[in-house]
C-alpha positions as a printed NumPy array, in Angstrom:
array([[ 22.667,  -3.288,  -5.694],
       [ 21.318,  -0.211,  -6.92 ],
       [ 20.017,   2.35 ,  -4.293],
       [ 16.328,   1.278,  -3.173],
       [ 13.534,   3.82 ,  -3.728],
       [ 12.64 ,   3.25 ,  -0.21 ],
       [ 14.58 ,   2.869,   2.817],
       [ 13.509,   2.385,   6.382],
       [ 16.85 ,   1.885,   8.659],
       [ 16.452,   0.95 ,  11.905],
       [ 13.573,   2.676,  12.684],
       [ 11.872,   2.865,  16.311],
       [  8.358,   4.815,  16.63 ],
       [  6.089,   5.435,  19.841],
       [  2.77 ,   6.221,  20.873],
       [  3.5  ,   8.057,  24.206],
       [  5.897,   5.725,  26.374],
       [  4.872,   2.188,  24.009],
       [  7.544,   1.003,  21.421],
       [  5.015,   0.267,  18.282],
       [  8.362,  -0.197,  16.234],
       [ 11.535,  -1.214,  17.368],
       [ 14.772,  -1.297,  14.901],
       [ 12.909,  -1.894,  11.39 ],
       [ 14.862,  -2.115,   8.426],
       [ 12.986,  -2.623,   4.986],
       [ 14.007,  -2.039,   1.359],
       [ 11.955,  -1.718,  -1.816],
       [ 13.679,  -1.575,  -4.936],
       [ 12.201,   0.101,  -7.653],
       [  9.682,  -2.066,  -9.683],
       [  8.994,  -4.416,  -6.914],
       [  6.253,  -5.311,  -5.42 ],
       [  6.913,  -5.9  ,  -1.808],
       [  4.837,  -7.025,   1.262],
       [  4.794,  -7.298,   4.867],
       [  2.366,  -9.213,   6.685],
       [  1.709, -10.043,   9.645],
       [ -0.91 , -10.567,  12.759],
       [ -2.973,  -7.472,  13.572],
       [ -1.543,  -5.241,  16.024],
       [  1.91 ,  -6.587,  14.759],
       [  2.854,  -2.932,  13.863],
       [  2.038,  -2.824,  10.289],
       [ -0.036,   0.346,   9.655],
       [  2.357,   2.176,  12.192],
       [  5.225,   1.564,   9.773],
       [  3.209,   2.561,   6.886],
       [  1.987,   5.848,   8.986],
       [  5.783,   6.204,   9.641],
       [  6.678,   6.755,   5.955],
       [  3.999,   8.585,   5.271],
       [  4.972,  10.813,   8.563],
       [  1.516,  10.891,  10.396],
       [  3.459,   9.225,  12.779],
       [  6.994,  10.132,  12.848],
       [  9.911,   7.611,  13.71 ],
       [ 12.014,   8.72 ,  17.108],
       [ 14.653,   7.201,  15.597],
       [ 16.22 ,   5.819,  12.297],
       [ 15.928,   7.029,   9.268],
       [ 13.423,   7.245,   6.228],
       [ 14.673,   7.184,   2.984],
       [ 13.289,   7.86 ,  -0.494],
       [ 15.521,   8.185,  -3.663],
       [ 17.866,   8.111,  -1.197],
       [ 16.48 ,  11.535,  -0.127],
       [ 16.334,  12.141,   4.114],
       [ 12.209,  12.168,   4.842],
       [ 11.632,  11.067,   8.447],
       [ 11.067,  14.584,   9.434],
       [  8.904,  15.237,   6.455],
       [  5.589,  16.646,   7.362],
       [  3.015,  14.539,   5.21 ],
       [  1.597,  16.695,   2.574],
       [  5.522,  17.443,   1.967],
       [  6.197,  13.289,   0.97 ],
       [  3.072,  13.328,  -0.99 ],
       [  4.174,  15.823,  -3.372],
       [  7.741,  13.081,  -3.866],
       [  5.189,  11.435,  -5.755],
       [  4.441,   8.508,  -2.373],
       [  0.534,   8.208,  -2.576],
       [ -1.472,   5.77 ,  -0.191],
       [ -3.993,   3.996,  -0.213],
       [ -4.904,   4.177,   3.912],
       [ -6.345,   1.379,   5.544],
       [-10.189,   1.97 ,   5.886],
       [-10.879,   3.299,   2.295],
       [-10.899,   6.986,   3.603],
       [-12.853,   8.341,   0.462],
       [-14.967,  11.355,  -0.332],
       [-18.359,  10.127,   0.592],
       [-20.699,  12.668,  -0.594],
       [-18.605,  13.154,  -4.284],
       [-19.164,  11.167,  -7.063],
       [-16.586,   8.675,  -8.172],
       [-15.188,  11.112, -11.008],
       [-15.24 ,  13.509,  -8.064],
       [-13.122,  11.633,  -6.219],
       [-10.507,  10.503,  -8.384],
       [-10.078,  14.356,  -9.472],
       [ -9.452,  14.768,  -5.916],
       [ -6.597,  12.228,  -6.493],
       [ -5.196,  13.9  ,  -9.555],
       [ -2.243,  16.151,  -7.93 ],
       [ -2.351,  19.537,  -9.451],
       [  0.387,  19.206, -12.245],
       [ -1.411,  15.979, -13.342],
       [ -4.723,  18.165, -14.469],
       [ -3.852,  17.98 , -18.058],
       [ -3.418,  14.303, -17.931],
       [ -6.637,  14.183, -16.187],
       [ -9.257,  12.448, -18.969],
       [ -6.283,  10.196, -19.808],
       [ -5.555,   8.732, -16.333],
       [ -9.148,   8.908, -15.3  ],
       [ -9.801,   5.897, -18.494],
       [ -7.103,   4.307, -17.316],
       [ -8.499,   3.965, -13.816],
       [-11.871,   2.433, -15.361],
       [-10.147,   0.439, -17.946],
       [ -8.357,  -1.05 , -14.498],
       [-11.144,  -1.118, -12.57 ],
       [-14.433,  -1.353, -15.459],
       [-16.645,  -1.143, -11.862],
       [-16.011,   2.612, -11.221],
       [-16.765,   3.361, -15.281],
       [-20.652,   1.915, -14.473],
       [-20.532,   4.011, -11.033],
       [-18.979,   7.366, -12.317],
       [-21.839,   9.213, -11.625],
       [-22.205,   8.046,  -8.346],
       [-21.527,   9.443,  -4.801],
       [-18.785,   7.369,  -3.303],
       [-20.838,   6.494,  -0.057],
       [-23.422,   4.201,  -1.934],
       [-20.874,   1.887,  -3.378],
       [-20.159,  -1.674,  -1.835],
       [-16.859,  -1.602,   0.08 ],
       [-14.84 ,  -3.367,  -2.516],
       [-16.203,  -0.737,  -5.211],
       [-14.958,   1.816,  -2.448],
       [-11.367,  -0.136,  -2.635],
       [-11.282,  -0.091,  -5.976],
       [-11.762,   3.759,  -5.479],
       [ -9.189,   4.465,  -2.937],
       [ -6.275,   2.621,  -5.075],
       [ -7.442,   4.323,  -8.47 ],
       [ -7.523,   8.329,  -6.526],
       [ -4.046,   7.189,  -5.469],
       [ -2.953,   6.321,  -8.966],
       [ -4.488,   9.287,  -9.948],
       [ -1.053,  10.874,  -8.759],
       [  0.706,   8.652, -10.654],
       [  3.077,   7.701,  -7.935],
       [  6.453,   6.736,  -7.754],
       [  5.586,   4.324,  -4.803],
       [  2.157,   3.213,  -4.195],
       [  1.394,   2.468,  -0.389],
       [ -1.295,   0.092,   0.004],
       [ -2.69 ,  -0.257,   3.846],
       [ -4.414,  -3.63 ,   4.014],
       [ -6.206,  -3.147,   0.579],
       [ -8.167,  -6.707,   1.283],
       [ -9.638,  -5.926,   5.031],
       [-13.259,  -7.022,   4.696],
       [-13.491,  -8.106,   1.458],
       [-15.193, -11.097,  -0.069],
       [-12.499, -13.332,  -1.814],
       [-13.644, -12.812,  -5.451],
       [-13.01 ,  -8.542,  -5.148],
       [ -9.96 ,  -9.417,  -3.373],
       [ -8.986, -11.416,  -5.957],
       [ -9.965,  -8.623,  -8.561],
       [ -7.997,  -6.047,  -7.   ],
       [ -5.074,  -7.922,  -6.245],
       [ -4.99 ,  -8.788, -10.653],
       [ -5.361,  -4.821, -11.024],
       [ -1.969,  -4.095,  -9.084],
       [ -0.069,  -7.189, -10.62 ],
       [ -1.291,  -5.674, -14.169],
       [ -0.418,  -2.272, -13.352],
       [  3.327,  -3.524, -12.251],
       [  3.878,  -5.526, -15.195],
       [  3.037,  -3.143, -17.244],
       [  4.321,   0.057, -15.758],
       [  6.343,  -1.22 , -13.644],
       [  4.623,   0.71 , -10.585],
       [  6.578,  -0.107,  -7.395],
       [  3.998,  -0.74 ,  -4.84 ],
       [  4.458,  -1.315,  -0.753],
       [  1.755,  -3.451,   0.378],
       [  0.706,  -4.092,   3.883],
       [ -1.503,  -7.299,   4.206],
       [ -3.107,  -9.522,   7.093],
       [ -4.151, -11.503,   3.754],
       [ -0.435, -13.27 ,   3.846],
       [ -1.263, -15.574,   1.316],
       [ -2.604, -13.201,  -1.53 ],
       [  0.204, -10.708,  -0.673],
       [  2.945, -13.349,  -0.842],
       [  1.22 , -14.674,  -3.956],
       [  1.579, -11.088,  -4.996],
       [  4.4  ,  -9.764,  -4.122],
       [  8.542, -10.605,  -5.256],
       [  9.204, -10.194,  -2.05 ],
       [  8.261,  -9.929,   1.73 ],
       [  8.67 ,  -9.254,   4.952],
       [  7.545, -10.442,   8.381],
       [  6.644,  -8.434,  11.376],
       [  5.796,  -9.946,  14.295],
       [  5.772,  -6.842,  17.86 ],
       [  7.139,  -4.359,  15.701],
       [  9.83 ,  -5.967,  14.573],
       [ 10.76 ,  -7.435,  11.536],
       [ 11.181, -11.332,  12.016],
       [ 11.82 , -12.794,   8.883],
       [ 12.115, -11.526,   4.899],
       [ 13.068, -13.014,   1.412],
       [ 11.55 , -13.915,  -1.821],
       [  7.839, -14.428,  -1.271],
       [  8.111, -17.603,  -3.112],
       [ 10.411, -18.941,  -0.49 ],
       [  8.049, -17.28 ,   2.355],
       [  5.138, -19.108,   0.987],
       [  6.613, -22.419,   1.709],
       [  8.073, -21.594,   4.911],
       [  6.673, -24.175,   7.25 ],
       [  7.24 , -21.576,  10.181],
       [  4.999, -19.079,   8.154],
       [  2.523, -21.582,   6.991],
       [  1.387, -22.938,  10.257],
       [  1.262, -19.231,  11.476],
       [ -0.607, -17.217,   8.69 ],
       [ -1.481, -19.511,   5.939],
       [ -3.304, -22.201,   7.784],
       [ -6.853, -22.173,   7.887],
       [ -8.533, -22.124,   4.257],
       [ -5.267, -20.912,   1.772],
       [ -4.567, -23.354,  -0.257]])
């Protein structure tokens, strides 16, 4: 196997005296699209906040290009090219889209800028009609769309996506969901997706993991997830088929 682009080994990380992860081990190779899912409050964003270190692991280690970043203060892994997309679309609200996805554009990207910024509405046509507009009137899947294109805008090595489909109607879902397939077939983005939605992220995704209490319970190819009876009577139940 060649060395993954991300590594989490055995990591354990607390809020005060509470275990939110205990011994996590995940791997993403590069040009995968990988997924854990999970209930909420299963420790997903925490391990996502973890890599990103807003909320450093006590133990364990983080690695990325098989680079040491557990200790990493988070502006510090941003500029290793790891952009996120955080759970709860945190966007500019008063700047326009264009605004916005400028904001996105890391500083040595300027002179791609016009470039990247038509491939963002090629990918998502919705923010070309908005461009002009401030951020805060768009409909919350326009404001996804948004947060995933001012991430791109860095043109990451590894995309983090924090539960991209969190109060979104099926059809956007569906939308945004084609965007990131697209983008990995054709770039071959590597993207770490986080997803109560365990049936669009397994449909998604080449492979996945399960957390269930801050551990990881289960993982393989997200074809073989999908039609695990264990995981189908426990997330994909209900409405997903």
């Amino acid at each position: 196997m060649t060395q993954p682009l991300l590594q989490v080994e055995n990591a354990e990380t607390y809020y005060g005296n509470i275990r939110a992860l205990s011994g996590v081990d995940i791997e993403v190779q590069k040009g995968e699209i990988v997924c854990l899912i999970g209930a909420n409050g299963a420790g997903k964003s925490t391990l996502m906040m973890t890599i990103c270190g807003a909320q450093p692991a006590r133990s364990g280690r983080i690695l990325f290009e098989g680079n040491d970043i557990t200790r990493m203060p988070t502006h510090l892994i941003a500029r290793l090219r790891i952009a996120q997309s955080p759970e709860g679309r945190r966007i500019f609200q008063r700047m326009t889209v264009t605004e916005n996805l400028q904001m996105g554009a890391s500083l040595d990207n300027q002179a791609h800028f016009k470039e990247d910024v038509e491939k963002m509405f090629t990918l998502f046509p919705r923010l070309k009609e908005r461009q002009h507009q401030r951020a805060g009137t768009l409909s919350g899947g326009e404001q996804q769309m948004l947060s995933i294109a001012r991430a791109l805008m860095a043109r990451p090595k590894l995309l983090l996506l924090d539960e991209p489909s969190l109060g979104l109607a099926p059809l956007i879902i569906k939308q945004i969901f084609e965007a990131i397939r697209v983008l990995n077939k054709e770039t071959a983005l590597t993207v770490f997706l986080v997803e109560q939605n365990a049936f669009a992220a397994l449909k998604l995704s080449h492979r996945g993991y399960v957390m269930v209490n801050g551990k990881v319970t289960m993982s393989g190819p997200s074809k073989e997830l999908l039609a695990n009876p264990e995981i189908r009577a426990a997330y994909l139940e209900g409405g997903h088929h």
